[in-house]
C-alpha positions as a printed NumPy array, in Angstrom:
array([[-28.982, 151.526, -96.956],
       [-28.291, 155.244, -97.245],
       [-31.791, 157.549, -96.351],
       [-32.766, 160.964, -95.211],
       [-32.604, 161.926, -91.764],
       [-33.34 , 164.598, -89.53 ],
       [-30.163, 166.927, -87.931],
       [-30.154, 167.889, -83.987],
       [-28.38 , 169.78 , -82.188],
       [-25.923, 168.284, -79.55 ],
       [-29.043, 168.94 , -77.401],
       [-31.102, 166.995, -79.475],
       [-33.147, 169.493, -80.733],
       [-34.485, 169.578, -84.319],
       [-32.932, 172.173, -86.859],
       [-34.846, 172.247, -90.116],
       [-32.379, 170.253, -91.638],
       [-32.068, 167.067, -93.358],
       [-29.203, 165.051, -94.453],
       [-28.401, 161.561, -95.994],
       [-27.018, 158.981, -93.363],
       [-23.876, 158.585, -94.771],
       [-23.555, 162.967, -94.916],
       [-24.194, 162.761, -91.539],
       [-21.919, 159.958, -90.012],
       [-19.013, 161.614, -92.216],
       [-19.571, 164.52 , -90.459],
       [-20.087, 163.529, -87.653],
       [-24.125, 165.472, -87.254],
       [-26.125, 164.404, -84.539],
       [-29.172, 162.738, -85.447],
       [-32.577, 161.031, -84.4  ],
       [-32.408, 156.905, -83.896],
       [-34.409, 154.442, -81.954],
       [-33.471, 151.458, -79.685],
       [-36.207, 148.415, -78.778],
       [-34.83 , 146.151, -76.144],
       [-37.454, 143.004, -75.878],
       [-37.466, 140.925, -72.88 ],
       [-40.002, 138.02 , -71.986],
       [-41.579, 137.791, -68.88 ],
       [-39.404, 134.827, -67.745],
       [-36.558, 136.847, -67.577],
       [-34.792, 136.421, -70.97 ],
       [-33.514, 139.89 , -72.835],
       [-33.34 , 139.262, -76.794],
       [-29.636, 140.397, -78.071],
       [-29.228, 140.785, -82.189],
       [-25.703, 139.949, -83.361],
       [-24.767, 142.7  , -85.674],
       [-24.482, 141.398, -89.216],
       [-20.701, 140.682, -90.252],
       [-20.708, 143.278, -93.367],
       [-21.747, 146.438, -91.027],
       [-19.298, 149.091, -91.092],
       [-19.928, 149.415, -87.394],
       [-19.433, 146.758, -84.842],
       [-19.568, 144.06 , -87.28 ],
       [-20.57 , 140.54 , -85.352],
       [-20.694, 142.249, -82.041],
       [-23.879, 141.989, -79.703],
       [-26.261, 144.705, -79.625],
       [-29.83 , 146.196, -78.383],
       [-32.866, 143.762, -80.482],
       [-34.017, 146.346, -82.772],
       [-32.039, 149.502, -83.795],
       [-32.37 , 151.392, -86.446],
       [-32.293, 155.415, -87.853],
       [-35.593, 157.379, -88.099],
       [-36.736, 158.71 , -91.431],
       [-36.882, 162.396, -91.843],
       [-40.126, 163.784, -90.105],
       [-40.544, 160.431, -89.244],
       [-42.911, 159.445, -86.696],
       [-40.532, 158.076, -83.703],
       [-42.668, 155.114, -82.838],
       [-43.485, 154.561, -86.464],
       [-40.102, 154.173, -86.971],
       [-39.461, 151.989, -84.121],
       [-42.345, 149.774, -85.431],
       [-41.183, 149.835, -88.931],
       [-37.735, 148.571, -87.538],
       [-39.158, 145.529, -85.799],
       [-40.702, 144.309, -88.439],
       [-37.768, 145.126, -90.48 ],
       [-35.159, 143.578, -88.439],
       [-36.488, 140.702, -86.437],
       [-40.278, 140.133, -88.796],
       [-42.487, 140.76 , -85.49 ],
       [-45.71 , 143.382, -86.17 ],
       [-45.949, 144.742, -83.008],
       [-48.179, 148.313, -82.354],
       [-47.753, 151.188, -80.585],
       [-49.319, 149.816, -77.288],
       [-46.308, 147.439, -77.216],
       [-43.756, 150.167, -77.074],
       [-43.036, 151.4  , -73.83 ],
       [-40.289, 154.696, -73.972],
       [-37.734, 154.499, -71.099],
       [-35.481, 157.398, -72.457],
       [-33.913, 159.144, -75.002],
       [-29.952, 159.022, -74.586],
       [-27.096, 161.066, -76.292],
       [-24.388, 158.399, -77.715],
       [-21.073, 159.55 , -79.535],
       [-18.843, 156.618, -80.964],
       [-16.214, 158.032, -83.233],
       [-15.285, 154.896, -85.16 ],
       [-12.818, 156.489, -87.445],
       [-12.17 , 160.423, -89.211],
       [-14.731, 159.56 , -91.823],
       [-17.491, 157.79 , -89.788],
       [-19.065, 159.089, -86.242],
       [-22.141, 157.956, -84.797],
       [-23.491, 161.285, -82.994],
       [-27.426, 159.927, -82.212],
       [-29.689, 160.474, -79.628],
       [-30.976, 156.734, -78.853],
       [-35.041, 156.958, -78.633],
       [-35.622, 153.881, -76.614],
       [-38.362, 151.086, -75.538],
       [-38.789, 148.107, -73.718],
       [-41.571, 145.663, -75.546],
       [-42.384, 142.517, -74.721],
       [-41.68 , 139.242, -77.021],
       [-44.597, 136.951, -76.384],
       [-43.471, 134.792, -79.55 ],
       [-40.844, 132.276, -79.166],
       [-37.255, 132.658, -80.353],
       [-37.996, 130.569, -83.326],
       [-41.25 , 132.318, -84.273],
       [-38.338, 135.47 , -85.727],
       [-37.253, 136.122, -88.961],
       [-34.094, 137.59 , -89.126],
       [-33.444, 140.011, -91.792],
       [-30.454, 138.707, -93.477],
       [-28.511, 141.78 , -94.77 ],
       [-28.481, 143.491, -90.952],
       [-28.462, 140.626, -88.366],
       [-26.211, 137.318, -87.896],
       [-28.177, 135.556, -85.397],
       [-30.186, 136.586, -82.445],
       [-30.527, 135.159, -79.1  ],
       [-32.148, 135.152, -75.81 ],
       [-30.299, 135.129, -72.713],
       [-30.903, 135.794, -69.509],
       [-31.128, 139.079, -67.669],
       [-28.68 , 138.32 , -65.396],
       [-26.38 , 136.715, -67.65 ],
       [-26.413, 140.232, -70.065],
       [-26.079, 142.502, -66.679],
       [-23.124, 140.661, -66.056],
       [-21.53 , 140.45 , -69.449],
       [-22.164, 144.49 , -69.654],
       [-21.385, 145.362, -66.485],
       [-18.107, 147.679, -67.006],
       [-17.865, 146.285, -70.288],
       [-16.093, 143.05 , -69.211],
       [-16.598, 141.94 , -72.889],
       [-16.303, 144.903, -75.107],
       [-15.186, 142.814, -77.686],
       [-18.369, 140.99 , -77.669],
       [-21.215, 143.696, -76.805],
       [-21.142, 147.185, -78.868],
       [-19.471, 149.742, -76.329],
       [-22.509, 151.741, -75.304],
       [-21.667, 153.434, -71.714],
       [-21.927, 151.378, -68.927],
       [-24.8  , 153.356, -67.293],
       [-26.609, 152.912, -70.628],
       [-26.496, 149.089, -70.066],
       [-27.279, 149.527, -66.47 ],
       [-30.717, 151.386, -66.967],
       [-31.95 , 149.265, -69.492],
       [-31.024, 145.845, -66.839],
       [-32.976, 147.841, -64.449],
       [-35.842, 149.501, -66.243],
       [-36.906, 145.39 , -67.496],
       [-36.475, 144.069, -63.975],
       [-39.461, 146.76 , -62.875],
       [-41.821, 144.925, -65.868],
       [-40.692, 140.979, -64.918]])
């Protein structure tokens, strides 16, 4: 679904300006988008398998929630509209806990580059796997797996054909940043 966004500056930075999606992946414009990585206190991360018909990554693994943030969007808003969106959990503000914001360029062909500055969160999932409701037209399947099994299957991108190929440090904080909370 195309919608307005906000443009940054490779700093991240706002500029005034505003831009459909699609403008700004053909052009390759940095924008706003957030991340929200749930884990359960038993050690499980939750991984979304990226819906087969996505021009990006199609079928690969990838954070729980992701999504882009409206323009003048409120950044949590966003992330809480997403949630619900994506996996049908209402969570609140008090759930989201911000561990970063971090600058990601994937060029996936001439016409279409991801320049986004990742807002992300760790939340808890206190509801059981089953308790989710997928939303059909973004996700395949989700699953929960545990921590140590995803650190290992990210770590140096053993299986890039089965994770989307953030950097490996990216992977690496967000392993260690959910350890702290279990």
């Amino acid at each position: 679904m195309d919608e307005l966004i906000d443009i940054l500056d490779d700093m991240g930075n706002l500029t005034g300006k505003t831009a459909m999606k699609s403008l700004a992946h053909a052009k390759g414009w940095f924008h706003p988008t957030i991340h929200v990585w749930l884990y359960t206190k038993d050690g499980k991360v939750l991984i979304q398998q990226r819906g087969k018909d996505k021009d990006t990554h199609p079928l690969h693994w990838d954070v729980s929630v992701a999504g882009h943030i409206g323009a003048e969007e409120d950044i949590e808003v966003s992330a809480i509209r997403e949630v619900e969106e994506e996996i049908g959990l209402s969570i609140s503000k008090m759930d989201l806990e911000k561990i970063g914001v971090f600058k990601s360029v994937h060029k996936h062909r001439k016409d279409l580059v991801d320049c986004e500055f990742h807002h992300t969160f760790l939340c808890e999932l206190k509801l059981p796997l089953e308790n989710l409701q997928k939303q059909e037209s973004e996700v395949e399947r989700l699953d929960l797996i545990p921590l140590i099994q995803f650190s290992e299957e990210t770590r140096n991108l053993a299986n890039a054909k089965k994770y989307v190929t953030y950097k490996i440090d990216y992977y690496q904080i967000i392993v260690k940043e959910i350890r702290k909370r279990l």
